[in-house]
C-alpha positions as CSV (number, residue, x, y, z in Angstrom):
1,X,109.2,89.6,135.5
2,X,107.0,91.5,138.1
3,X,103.4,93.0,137.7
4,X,103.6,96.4,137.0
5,X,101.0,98.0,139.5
6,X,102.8,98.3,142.6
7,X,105.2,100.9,140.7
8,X,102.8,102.9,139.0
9,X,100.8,103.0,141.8
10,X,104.0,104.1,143.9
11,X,104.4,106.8,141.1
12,X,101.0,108.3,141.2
13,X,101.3,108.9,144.6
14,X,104.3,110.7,143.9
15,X,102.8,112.9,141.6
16,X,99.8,113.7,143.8
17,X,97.1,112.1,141.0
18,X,95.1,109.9,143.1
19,X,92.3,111.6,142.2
20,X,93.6,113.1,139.1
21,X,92.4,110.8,136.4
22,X,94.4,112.6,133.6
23,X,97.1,112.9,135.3
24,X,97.1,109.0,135.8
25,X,97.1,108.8,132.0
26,X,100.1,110.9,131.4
27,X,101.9,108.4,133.9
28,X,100.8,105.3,131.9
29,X,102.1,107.3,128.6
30,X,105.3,107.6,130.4
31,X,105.8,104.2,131.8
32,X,105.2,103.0,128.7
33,X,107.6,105.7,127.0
34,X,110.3,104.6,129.2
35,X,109.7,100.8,129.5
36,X,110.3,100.9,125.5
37,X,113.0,103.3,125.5
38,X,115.0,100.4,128.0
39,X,113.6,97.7,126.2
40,X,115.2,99.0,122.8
41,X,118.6,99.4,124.3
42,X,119.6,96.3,125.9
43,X,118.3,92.7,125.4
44,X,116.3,91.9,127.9
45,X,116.1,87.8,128.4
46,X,112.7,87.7,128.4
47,X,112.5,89.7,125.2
48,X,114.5,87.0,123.4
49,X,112.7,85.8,120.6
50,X,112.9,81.9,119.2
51,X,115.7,82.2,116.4
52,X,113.9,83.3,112.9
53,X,115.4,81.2,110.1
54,X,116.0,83.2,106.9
55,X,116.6,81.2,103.3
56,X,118.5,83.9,101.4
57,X,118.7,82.0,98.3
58,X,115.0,83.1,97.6
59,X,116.4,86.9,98.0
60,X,116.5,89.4,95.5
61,X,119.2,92.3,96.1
62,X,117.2,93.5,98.5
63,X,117.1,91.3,101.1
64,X,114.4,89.5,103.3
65,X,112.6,91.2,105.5
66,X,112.7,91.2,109.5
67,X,109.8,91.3,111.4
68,X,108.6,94.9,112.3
69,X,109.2,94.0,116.3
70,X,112.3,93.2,116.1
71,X,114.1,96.2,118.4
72,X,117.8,94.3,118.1
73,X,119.5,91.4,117.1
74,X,122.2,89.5,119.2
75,X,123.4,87.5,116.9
76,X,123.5,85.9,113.2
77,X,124.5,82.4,112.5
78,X,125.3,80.6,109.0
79,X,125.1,76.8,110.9
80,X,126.3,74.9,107.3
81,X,129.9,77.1,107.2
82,X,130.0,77.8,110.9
83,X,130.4,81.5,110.4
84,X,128.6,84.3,112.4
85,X,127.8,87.6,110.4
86,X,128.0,91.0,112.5
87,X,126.5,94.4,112.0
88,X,127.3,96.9,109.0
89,X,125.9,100.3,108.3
90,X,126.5,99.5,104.7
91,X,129.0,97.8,102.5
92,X,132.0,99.7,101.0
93,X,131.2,102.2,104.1
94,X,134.3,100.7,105.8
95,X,136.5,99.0,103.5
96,X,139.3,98.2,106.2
97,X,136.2,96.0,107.8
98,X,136.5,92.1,107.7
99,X,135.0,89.5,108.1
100,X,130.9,88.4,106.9
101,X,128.7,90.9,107.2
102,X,125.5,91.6,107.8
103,X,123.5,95.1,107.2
104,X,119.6,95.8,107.7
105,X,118.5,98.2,105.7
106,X,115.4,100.8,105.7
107,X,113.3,100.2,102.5
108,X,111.3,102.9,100.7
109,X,109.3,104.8,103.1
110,X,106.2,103.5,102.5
111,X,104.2,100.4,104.9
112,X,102.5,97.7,103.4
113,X,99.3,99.1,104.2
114,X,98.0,102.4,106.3
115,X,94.5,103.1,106.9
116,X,92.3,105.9,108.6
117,X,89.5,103.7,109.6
118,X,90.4,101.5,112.0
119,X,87.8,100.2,115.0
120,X,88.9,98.6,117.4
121,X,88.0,97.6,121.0
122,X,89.9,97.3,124.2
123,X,90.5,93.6,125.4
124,X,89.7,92.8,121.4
125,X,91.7,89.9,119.3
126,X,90.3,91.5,116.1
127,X,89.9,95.0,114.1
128,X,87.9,96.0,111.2
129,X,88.6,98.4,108.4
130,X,86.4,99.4,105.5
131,X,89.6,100.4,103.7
132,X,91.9,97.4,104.1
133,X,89.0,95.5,103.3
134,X,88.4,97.1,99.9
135,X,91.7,97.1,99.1
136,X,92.5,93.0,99.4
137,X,96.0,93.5,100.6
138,X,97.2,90.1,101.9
139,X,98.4,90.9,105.3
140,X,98.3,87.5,107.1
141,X,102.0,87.0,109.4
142,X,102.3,90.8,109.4
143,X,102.4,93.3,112.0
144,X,100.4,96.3,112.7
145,X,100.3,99.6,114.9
146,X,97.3,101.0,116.2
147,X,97.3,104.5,116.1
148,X,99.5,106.5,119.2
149,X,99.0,103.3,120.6
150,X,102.8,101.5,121.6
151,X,103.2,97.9,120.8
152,X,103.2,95.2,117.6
153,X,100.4,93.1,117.1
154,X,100.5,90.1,114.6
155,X,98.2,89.8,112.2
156,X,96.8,86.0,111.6
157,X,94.0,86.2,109.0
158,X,93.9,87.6,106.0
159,X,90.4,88.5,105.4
160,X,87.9,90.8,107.4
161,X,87.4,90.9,110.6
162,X,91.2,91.1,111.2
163,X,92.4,88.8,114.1
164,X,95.8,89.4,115.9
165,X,97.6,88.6,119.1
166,X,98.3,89.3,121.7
167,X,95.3,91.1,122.7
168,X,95.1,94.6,122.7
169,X,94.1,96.3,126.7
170,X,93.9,99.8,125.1
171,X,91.4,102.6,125.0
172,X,88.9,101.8,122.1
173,X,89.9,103.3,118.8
174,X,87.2,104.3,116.2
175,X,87.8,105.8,112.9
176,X,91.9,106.0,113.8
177,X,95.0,105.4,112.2
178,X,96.7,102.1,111.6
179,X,100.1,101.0,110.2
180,X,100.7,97.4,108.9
181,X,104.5,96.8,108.1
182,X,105.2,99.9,109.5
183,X,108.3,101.1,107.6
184,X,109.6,103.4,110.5
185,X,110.4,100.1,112.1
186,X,110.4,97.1,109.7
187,X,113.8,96.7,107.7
188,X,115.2,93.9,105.6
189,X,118.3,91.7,105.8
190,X,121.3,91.6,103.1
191,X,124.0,89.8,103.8
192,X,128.1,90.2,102.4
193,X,131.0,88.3,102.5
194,X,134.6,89.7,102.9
195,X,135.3,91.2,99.4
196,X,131.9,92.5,100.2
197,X,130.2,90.9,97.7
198,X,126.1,89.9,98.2
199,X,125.5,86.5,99.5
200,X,122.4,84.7,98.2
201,X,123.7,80.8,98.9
202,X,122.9,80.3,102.2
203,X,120.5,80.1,105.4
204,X,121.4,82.3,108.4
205,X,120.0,81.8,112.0
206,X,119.1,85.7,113.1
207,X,118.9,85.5,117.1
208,X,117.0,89.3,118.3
209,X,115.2,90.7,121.1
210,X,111.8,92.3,120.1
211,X,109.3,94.9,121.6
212,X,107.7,94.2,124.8
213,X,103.8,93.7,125.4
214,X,102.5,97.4,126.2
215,X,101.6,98.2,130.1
216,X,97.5,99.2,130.4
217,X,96.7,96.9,134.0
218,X,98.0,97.2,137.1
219,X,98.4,93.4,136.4
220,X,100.3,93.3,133.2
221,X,104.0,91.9,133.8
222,X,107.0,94.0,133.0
223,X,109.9,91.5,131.8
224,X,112.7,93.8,133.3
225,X,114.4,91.7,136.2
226,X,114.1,94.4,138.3
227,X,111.7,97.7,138.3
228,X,113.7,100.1,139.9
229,X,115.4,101.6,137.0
230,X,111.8,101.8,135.2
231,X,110.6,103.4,138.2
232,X,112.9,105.9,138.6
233,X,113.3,107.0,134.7
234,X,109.7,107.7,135.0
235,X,109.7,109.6,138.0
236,X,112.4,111.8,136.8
237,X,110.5,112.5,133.5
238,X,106.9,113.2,135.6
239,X,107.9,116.8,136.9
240,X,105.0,116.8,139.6
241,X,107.0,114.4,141.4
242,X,110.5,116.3,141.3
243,X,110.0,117.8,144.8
244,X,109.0,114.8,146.6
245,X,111.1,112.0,145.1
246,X,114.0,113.8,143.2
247,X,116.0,111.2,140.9
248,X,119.5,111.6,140.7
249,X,121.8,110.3,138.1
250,X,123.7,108.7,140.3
251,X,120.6,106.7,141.3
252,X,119.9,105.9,137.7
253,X,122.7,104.4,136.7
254,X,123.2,102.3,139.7
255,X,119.8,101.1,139.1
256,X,120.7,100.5,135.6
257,X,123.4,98.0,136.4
258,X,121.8,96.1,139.1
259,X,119.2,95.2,136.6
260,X,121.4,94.5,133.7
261,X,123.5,92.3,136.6
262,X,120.4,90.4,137.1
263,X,119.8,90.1,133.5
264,X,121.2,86.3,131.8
265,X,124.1,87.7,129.5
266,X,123.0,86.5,125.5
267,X,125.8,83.4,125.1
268,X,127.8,83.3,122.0
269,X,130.1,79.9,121.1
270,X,133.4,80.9,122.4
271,X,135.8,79.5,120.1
272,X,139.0,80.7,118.2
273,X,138.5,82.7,115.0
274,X,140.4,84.7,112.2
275,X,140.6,88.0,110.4
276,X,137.3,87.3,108.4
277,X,135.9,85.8,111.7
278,X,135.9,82.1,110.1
279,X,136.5,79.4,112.9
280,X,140.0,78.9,113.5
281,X,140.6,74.5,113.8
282,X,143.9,74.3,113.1
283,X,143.2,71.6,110.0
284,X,146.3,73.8,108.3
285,X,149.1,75.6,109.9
286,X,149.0,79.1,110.6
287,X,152.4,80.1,109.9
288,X,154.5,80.3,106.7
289,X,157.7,79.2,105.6
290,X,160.0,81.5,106.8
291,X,163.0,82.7,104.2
C-alpha cells in the first residue's frame, strides 16, 4: 500500500500538464478509472473485507442482499454442514453442474432511493437533501454514490443531515445526483442445493473483496502491492503521453504479474471433497460391492 502521488505526479509530467490544470483532472479521472477497473478483477488483500454473515432462514425467494461495494466474492462458507457454495449464473442454466450453489442476482432496476438534490462538500462526513428528507426513506447501513463521483460511502444515520464514512475528498457537489442502493451494483444472494432446490435453513459465511477508497490527494494510499501496473494502464490510456513513455503490452502484463506475485493468494481449506463438493472423511466406504 503506497501513496499515490509520486505516480501521478510521474504521469503528469508525462503528459506535459504541469501547468495544465484540466489536463491534471483528466489524469485523476483516469487513475481512478483504471485503479477500479484492477480493483474489480482480482482481489486485492487489502480489499478483503471482514466475512459478512448471512441468516437465510429470514429470506424470501429472493434472497438477501449484498452490500452495493461488494466488487467479488472469494468464497462462501456454510460452517454447521461444512460445505462451501460456488458461483452460478442461475439455476437449471447448467443442469450437468453439482455441487451447492450459490447465484447473485440483479433485482429490479430500480435503487432504494435516487435524488437530484444532493449538497455536499469536499472533506465532508455528511450530505443533505431536501428530497430524501421529505420522502422518510430509512437508509441507515446503506450505501450511496455521489453523482460521476467513483466510490461507496456508508450511510450511518437515518435522519437529515446524512452522515457516512469514509469521508468524501471530492469536488463539492450542489444540486447533483445521488444513488442509495444503487441497483447497477447491489445484488442479492440465493442459494441451491444439488437437485437445485432453494435453500432457506442455513447461515452462510460470504468472504468478498470490495471497492477501493477513491484517489483525490497526492497522499491517499493505493492498496495495490505494487503501482507499476496502475501506472502504466494510465499512461497508455492518456494519449498526450504516447510519444514520450509508450506502454507496450508486453510491459503490461509483466507488470500485472509482479503485482499479483506480490499479492497474499485468498486461502481456501484444502481438504478432500465429492461430486456435490461435500467434505470427503471417509466415515463410510467409498466403494461398492462388486458383483
Amino acid at each position: 500500500m503506497m501513496p499515490i502521488g509520486p505516480i501521478y505526479e510521474y504521469i503528469v509530467e508525462a503528459c506535459f500538464a504541469q501547468h495544465d490544470a484540466d489536463k491534471k483532472k483528466r489524469v485523476w479521472r483516469e487513475l481512478n478509472h483504471q485503479y477500479g477497473e484492477l480493483c474489480r478483477a482480482y482481489s486485492w488483500a487489502d480489499l478483503r473485507a471482514p466475512h459478512l454473515t448471512l441468516d437465510f432462514t429470514t429470506a424470501g425467494a429472493s434472497g438477501l442482499w449484498l452490500p452495493s461495494d461488494v466488487f467479488g466474492i472469494d468464497f462462501v462458507w456454510d460452517d454447521d454442514n461444512e460445505v462451501e457454495f460456488t458461483e452460478t449464473e442461475e439455476a437449471d442454466a447448467q443442469p450437468d453442474e453439482n455441487g451447492y450453489r450459490f447465484i447473485r442476482n440483479m433485482q429490479p432496476r430500480t435503487s432504494l432511493f435516487e435524488g437530484a438534490d444532493l449538497v455536499l462538500e469536499e472533506g465532508a462526513t455528511e450530505f443533505t437533501s431536501d428530497s430524501l428528507t421529505a420522502a422518510g426513506t430509512d437508509v441507515d447501513g446503506e450505501y450511496v454514490r455521489f453523482g460521476a463521483e467513483p466510490g461507496y460511502y456508508l450511510i450511518s444515520s437515518a435522519s437529515t443531515p446524512f452522515t457516512f464514512t469514509p469521508t468524501y475528498h471530492g469536488p463539492q457537489l450542489s444540486q447533483k445526483e445521488f444513488s442509495v442502493r444503487p441497483w447497477q451494483s447491489t445484488k442479492k444472494m440465493t442459494l441451491v442445493d444439488p437437485d437445485e432446490d432453494l435453500l432457506t435453513d442455513r447461515t452462510v459465511k460470504v468472504y468478498y473483496w470490495r471497492a477501493p477508497v477513491p484517489l483525490y490527494r497526492l497522499s491517499d494510499m493505493a492498496v495495490l502491492p505494487t503501482l507499476e501496473i496502475l501506472k502504466l494502464r494510465t499512461l497508455r490510456a492518456m494519449w498526450d503521453s504516447k510519444a514520450t513513455v509508450p506502454v507496450s503490452q508486453n510491459a503490461l502484463d509483466e507488470a500485472l504479474k509482479d503485482a499479483l506475485k506480490a499479492n497474499p493468494r485468498f486461502r481456501r481449506p484444502s481438504v478432500a471433497r465429492d461430486l456435490h463438493n461435500r467434505k470427503v472423511d471417509f466415515s463410510t466406504s467409498p466403494f461398492g460391492e462388486r458383483r
